[in-house]
Every structure is written in C-alpha cells, then in structure tokens.
MIMAR-216136 format. One record per residue: residue number from 1; residue in three letters; y negated, z, x negated of N, C-alpha, C in turn. Coordinates in nm, 2 decimals. Example, Ala and Ser with C-alpha at 12.3 -4.5 7.8 and 13.67 -1.06 7.14 Angstrom:
% MIMAR-216136
nuvex 1 | dotor Ala | n_y 0.57 | n_z 0.78 | n_x -1.32 | ca_y 0.45 | ca_z 0.78 | ca_x -1.23 | c_y 0.33 | c_z 0.78 | c_x -1.32
nuvex 2 | dotor Ser | n_y 0.22 | n_z 0.71 | n_x -1.28 | ca_y 0.11 | ca_z 0.71 | ca_x -1.37 | c_y 0.00 | c_z 0.79 | c_x -1.29
***
This chain:
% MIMAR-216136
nuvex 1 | dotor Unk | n_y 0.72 | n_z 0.39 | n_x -1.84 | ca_y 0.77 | ca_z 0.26 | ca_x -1.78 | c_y 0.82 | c_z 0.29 | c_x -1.64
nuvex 2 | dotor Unk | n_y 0.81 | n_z 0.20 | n_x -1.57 | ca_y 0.85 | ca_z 0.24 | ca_x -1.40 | c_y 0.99 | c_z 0.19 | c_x -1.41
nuvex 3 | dotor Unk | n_y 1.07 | n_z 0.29 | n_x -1.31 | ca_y 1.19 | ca_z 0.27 | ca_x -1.29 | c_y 1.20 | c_z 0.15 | c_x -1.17
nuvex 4 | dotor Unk | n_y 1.34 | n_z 0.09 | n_x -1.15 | ca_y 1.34 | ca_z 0.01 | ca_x -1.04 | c_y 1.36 | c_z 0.12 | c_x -0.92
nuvex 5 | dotor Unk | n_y 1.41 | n_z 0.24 | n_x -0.95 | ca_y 1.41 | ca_z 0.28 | ca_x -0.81 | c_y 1.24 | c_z 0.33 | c_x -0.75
nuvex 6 | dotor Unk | n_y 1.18 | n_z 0.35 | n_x -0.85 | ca_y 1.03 | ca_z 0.37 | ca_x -0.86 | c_y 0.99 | c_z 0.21 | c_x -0.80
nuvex 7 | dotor Unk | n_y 1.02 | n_z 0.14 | n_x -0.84 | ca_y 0.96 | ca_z 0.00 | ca_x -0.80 | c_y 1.03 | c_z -0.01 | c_x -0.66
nuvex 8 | dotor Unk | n_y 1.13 | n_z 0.01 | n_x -0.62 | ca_y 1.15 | ca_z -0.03 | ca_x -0.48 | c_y 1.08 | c_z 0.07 | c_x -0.38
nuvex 9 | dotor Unk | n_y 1.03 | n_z 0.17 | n_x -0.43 | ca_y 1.01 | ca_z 0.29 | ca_x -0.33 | c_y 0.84 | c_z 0.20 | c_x -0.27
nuvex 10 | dotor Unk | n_y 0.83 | n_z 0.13 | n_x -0.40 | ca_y 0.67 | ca_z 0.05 | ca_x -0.35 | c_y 0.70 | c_z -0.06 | c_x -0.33
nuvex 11 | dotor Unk | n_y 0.79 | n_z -0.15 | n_x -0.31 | ca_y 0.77 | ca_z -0.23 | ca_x -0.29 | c_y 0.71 | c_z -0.28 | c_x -0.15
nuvex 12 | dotor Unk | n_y 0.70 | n_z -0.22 | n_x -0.02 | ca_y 0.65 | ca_z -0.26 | ca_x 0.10 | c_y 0.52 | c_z -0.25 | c_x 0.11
nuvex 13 | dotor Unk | n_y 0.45 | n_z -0.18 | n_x 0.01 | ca_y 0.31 | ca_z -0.15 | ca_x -0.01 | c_y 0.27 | c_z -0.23 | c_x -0.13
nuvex 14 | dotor Unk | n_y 0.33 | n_z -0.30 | n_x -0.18 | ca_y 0.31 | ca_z -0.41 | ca_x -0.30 | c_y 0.30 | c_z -0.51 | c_x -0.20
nuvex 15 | dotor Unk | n_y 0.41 | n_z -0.55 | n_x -0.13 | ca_y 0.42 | ca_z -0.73 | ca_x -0.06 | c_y 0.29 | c_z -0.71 | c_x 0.03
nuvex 16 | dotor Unk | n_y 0.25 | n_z -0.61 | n_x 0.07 | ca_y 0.19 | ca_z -0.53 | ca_x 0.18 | c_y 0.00 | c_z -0.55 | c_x 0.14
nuvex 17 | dotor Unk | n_y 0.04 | n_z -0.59 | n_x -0.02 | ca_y -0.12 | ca_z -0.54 | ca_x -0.07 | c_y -0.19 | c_z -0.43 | c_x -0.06
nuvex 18 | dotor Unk | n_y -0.13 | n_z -0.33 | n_x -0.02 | ca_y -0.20 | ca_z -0.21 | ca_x -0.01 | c_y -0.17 | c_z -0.08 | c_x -0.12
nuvex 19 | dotor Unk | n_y -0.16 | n_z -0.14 | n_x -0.22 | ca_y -0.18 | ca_z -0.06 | ca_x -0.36 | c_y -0.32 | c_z -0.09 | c_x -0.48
nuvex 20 | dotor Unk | n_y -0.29 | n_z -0.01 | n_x -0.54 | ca_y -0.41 | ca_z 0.00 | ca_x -0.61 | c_y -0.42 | c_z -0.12 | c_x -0.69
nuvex 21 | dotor Unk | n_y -0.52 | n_z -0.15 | n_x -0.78 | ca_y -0.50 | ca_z -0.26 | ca_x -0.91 | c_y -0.43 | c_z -0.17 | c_x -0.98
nuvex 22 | dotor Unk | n_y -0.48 | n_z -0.07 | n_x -1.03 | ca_y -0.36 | ca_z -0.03 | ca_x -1.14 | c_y -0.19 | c_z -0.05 | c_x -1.11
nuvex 23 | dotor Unk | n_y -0.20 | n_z 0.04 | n_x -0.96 | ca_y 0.00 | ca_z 0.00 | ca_x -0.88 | c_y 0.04 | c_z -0.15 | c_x -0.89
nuvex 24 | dotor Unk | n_y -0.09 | n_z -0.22 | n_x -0.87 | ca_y 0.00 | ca_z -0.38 | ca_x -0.87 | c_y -0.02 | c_z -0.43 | c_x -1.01
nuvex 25 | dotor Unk | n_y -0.08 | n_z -0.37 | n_x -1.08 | ca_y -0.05 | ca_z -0.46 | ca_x -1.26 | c_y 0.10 | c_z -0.38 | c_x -1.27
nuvex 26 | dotor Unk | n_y 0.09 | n_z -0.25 | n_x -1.29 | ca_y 0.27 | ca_z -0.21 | ca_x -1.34 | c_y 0.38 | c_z -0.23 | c_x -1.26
nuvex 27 | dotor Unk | n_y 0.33 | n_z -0.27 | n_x -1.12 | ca_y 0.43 | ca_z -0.36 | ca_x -1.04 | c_y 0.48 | c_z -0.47 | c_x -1.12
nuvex 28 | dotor Unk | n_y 0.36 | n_z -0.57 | n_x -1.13 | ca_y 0.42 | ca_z -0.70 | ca_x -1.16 | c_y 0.44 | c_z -0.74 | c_x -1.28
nuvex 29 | dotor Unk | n_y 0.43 | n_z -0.61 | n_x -1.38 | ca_y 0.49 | ca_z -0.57 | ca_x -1.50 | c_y 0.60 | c_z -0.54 | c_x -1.49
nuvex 30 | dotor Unk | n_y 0.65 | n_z -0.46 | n_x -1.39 | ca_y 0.83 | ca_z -0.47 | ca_x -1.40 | c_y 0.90 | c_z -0.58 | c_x -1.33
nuvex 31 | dotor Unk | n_y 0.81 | n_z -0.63 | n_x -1.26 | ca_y 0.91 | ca_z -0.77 | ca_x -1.22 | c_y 0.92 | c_z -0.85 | c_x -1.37
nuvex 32 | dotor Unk | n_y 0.79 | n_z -0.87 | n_x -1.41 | ca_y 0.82 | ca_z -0.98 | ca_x -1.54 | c_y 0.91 | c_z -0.95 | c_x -1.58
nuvex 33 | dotor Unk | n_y 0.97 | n_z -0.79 | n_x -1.66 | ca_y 1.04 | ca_z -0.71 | ca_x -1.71 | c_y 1.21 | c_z -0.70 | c_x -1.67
nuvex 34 | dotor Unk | n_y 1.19 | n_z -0.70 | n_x -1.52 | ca_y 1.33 | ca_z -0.70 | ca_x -1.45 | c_y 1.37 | c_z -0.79 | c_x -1.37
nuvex 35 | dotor Unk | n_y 1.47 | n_z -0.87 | n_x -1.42 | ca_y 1.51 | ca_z -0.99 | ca_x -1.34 | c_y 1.59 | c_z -0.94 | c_x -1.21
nuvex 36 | dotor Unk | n_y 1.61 | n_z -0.78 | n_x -1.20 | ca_y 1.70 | ca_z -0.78 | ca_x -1.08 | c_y 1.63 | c_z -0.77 | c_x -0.97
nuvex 37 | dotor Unk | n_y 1.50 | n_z -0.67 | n_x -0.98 | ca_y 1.41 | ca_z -0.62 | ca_x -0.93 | c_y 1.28 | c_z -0.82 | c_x -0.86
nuvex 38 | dotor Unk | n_y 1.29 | n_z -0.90 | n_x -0.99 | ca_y 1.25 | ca_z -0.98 | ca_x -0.92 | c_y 1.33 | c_z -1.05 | c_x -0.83
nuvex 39 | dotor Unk | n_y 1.43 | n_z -1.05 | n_x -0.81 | ca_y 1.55 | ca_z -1.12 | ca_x -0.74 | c_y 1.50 | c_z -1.04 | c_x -0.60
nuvex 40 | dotor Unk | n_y 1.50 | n_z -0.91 | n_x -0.59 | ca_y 1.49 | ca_z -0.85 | ca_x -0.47 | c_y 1.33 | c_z -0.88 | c_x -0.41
nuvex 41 | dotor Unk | n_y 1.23 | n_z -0.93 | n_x -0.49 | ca_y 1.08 | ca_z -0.92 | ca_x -0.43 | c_y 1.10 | c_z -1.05 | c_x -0.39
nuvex 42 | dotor Unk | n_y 1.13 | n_z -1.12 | n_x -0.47 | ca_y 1.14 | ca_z -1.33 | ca_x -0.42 | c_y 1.22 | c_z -1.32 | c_x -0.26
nuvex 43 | dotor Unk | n_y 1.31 | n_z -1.24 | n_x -0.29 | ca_y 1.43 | ca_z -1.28 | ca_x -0.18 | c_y 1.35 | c_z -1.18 | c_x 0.01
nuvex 44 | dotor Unk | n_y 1.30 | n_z -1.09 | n_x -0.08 | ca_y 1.20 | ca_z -0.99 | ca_x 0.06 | c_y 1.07 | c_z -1.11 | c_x 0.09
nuvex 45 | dotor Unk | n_y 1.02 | n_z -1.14 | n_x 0.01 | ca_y 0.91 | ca_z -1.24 | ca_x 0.05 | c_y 0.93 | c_z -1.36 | c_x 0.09
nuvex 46 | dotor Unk | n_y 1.05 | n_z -1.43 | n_x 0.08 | ca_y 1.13 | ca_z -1.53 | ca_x 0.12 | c_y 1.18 | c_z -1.47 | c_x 0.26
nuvex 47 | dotor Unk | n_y 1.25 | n_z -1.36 | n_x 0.30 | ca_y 1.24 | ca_z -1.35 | ca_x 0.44 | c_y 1.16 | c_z -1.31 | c_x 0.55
nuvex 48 | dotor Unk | n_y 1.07 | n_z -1.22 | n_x 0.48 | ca_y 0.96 | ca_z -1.19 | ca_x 0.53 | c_y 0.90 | c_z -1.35 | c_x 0.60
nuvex 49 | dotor Unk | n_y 0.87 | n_z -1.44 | n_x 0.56 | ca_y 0.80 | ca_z -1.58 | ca_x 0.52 | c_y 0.90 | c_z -1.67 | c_x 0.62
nuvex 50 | dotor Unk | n_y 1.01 | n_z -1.61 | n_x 0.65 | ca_y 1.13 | ca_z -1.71 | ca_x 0.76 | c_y 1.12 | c_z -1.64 | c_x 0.87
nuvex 51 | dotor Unk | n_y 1.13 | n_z -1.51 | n_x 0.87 | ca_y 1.04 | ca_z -1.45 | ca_x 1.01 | c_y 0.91 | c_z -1.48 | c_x 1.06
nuvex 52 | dotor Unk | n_y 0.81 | n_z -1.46 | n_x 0.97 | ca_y 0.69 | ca_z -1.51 | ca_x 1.06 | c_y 0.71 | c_z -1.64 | c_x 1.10
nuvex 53 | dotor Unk | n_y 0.83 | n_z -1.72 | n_x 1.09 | ca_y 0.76 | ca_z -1.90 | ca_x 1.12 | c_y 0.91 | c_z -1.87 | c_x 1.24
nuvex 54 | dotor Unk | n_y 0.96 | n_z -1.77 | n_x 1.27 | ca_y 1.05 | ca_z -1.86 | ca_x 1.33 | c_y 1.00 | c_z -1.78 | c_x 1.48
nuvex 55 | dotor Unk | n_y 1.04 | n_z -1.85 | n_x 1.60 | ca_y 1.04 | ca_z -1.85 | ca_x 1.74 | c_y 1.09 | c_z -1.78 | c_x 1.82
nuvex 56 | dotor Unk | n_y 1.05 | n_z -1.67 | n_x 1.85 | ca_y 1.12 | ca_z -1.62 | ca_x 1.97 | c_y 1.23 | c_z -1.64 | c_x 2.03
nuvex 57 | dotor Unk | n_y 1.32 | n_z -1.57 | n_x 2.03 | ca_y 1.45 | ca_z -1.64 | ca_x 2.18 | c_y 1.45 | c_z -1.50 | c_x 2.25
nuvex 58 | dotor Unk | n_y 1.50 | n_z -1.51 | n_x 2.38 | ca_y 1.51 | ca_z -1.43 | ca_x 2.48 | c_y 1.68 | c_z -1.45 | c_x 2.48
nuvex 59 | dotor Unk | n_y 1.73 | n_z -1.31 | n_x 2.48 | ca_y 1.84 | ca_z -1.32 | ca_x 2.49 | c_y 1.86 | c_z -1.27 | c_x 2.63
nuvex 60 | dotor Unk | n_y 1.98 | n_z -1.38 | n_x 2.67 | ca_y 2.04 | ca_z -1.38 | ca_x 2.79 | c_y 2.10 | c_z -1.25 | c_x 2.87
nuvex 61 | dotor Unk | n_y 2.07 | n_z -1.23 | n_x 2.98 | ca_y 2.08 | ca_z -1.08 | ca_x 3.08 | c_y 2.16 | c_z -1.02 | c_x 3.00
nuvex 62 | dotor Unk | n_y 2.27 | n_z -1.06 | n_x 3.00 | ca_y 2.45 | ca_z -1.03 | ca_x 2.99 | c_y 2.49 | c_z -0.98 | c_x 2.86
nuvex 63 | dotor Unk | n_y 2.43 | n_z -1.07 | n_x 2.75 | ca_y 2.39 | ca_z -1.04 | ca_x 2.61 | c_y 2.32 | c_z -0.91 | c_x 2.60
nuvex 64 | dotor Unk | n_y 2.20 | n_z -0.89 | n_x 2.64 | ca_y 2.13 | ca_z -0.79 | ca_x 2.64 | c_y 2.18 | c_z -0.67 | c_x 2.68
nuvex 65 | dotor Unk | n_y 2.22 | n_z -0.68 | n_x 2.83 | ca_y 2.35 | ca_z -0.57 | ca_x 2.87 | c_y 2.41 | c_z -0.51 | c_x 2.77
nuvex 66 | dotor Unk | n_y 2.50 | n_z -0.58 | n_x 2.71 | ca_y 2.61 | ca_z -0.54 | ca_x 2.60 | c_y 2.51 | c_z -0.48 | c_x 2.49
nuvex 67 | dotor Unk | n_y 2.43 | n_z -0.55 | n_x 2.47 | ca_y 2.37 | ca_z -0.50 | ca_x 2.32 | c_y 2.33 | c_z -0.33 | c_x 2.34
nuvex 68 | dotor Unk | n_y 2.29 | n_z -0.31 | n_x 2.45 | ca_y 2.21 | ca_z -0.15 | ca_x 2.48 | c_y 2.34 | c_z -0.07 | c_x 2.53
nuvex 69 | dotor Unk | n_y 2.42 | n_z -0.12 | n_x 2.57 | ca_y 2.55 | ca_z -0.04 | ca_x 2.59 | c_y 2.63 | c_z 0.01 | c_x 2.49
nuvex 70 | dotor Unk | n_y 2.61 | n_z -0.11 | n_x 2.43 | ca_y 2.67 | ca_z -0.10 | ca_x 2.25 | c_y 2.58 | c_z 0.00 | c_x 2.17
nuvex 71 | dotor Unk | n_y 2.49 | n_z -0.01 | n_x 2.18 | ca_y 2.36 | ca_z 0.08 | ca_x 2.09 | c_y 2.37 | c_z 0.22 | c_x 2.20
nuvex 72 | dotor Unk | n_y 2.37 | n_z 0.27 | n_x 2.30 | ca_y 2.34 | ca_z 0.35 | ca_x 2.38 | c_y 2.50 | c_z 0.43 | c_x 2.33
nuvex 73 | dotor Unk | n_y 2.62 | n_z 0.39 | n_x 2.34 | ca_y 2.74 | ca_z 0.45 | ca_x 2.25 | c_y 2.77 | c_z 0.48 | c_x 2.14
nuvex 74 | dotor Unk | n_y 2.70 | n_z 0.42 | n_x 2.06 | ca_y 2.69 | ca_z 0.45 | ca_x 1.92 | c_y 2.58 | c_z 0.56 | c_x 1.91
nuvex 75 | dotor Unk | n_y 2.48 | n_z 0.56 | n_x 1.94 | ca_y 2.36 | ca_z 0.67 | ca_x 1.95 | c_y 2.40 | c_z 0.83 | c_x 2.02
nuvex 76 | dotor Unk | n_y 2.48 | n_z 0.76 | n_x 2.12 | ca_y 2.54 | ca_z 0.90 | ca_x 2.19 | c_y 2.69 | c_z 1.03 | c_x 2.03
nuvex 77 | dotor Unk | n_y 2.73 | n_z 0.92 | n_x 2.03 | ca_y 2.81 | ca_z 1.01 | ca_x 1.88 | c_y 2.76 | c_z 1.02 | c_x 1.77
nuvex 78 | dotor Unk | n_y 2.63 | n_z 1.02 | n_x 1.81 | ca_y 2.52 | ca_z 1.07 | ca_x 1.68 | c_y 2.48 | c_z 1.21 | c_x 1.72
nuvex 79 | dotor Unk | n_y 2.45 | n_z 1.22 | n_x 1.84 | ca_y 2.36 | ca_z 1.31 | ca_x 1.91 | c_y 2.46 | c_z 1.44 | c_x 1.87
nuvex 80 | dotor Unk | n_y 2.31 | n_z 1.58 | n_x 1.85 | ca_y 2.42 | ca_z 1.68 | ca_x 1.80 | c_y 2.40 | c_z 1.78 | c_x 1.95
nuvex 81 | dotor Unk | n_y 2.54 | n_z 1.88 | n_x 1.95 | ca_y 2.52 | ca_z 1.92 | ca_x 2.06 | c_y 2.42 | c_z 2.05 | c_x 2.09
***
C-alpha cells in the first residue's frame, strides 16, 4: 500500500500526467482511500486551475524595488563564507 508521504512525492507527476498507468491506478487508489491526501490533490488542482485563469499585474517600480532588496538581504544571510 502506498504511503501518503509516497503519494505526495508523486503527486506533481500525477496532476502533471506523466506517470505510468500502473503509477496513476495506485495513485487514485490512495486518494479513494485517503481523505487527507484527497483534500491536498482537490485543493493543488483547484489552485493550479486559479493561476492559469488569472492576469498578469505588473508591479509597480517602487514595489518591485523593495521586493529585490528584501529578497537580495535575506539571500545575502544565507550565503556561506
């Protein structure tokens, strides 16, 4: 029996279709089987499905500024010496 942490390791290549028939019958055998595990495929295919429909924005100079300054300082106290 597949575990859910086994089921999540596939799941991007399940939503993805790029598993075998055998991978996607005992896929969609543990969803039948696991209500938590279906909770998490409904809820990824559900956003997956709100991104492709939604529109572009361009964020604003000043926004964008801050965002890479903010990201470029955080990334910098990552870096090893």
């Amino acid at each position: 029996m597949l575990t859910c942490k086994q089921f999540l390791e596939e799941l991007s290549e399940f939503l993805d279709e790029e598993v075998s028939p055998q991978e996607r019958k005992m896929l969609e055998e543990h969803i039948s089987a696991c209500p938590n595990c279906w909770v998490v495929t409904d809820t990824t295919k559900k956003t997956i499905e709100v991104y492709r429909r939604a529109v572009p924005v361009e964020l604003p100079a000043a926004v964008r500024d801050r965002l890479f300054l903010a990201l470029e300082k955080k990334m910098a106290g990552r870096r090893e010496p």
